[in-house]
N, C-alpha and C positions, 0 to 999 in steps of 0.2 A: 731100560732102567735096571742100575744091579739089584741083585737079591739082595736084602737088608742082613742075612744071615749070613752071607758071604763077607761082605764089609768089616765082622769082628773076625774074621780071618787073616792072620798075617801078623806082621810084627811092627811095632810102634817105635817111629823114631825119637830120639830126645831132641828138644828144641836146641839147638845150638846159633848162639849170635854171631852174625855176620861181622866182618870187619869194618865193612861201612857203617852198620847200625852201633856198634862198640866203638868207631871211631868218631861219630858224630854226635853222642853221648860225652865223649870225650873233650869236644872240641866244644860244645855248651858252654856259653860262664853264667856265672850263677845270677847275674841280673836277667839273663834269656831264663832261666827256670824260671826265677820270681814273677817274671810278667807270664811265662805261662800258667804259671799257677794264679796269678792274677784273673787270668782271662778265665780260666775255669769257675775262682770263686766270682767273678760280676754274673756269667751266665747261671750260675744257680740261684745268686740272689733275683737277675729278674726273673727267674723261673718263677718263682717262689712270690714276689710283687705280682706277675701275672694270673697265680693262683688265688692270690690275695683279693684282686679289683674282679677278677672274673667268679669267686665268688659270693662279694658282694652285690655284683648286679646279679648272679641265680639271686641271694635274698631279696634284695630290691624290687625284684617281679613275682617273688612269693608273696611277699607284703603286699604290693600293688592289685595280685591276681584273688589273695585272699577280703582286702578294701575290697575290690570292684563285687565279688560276689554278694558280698553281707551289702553294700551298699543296691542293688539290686534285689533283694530277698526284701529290705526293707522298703523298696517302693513298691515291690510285689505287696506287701502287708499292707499297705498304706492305697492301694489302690481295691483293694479286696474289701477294705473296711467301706471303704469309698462305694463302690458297687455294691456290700451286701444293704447299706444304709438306704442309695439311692432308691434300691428293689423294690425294695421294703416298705419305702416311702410311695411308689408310684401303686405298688399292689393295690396299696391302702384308699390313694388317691381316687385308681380306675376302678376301685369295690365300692366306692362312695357316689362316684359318678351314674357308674352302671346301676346300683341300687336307687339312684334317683331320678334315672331316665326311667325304671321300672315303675317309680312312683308317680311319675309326669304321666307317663302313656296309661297308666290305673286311674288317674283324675281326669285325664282328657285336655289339661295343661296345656295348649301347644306352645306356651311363651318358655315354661320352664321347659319342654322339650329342645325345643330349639335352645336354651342357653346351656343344657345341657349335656346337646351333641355338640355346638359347638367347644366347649371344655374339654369332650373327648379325643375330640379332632387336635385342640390344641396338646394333651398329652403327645399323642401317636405320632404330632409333627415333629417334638422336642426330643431328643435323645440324649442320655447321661453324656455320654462324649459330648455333643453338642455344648454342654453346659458349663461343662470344660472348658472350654475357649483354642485356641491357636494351641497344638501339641507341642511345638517348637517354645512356646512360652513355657510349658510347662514342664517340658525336659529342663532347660535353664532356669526354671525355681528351684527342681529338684537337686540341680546340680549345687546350688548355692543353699550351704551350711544354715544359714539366718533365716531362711525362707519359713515360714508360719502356718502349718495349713491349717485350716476349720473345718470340720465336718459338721 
């Protein structure tokens, strides 16, 4: 490879035009410019239409990538409320039960023990998902705008 320092060494010729390129300049008529110049301004404009469509769909999956977020944050909330309620509710539930099996086995109750292990049994078998129903059902509520939840 040369030296790049050697390279500005020397002397520079002038561009001078060829007879063939001077003569086929010459030999041009001006409807062949005009379509070259034609051809030049279509290819900027679809440059330009390309630039255009290509960055409407970038926004179009801004838009779409920003939706899909917030629309998942919000069944994030919406499931959280869901679980903190159900918690809450079962806490309450299996404190009530257990304080009354505590009360059954202090009388010697065995009718209210027996109803309420079974009560406890039936807790422990049921689970918030469970109660839920089908997930595939309820990804397709969530998806549908109209859908109503009730906590």
């Amino acid at each position: 490879m040369p030296d790049p320092k050697s390279l500005t060494n020397g002397t520079t010729l002038p561009v001078k035009a060829t007879k063939a390129v001077a003569g086929a300049a010459r030999s041009l008529s001006p409807v062949d410019v005009f379509n070259a110049l034609n051809q030049l301004v279509n290819a900027a404009l679809e440059s330009i239409q390309i630039h255009i469509t290509e960055s409407t769909k970038r926004e179009k999956l801004r838009a779409y990538r920003e939706t899909e977020v917030e629309r998942v944050k919000s069944i994030e909330r919406v499931l959280r409320n869901y679980f903190d309620l159900i918690y809450e509710e079962r806490r309450e539930a299996n404190k009530r039960l257990f304080d009354g099996l505590d009360r059954a086995f202090e009388s010697g109750d065995i009718a209210a023990m027996q109803t309420v292990v079974g009560g406890i049994v039936e807790m422990a078998r049921t689970s918030p998902l469970a109660m839920i129903g089908n997930l595939g059902e309820l990804r397709r509520a969530m998806d549908d705008p109209n859908t109503v939840f009730e906590l």
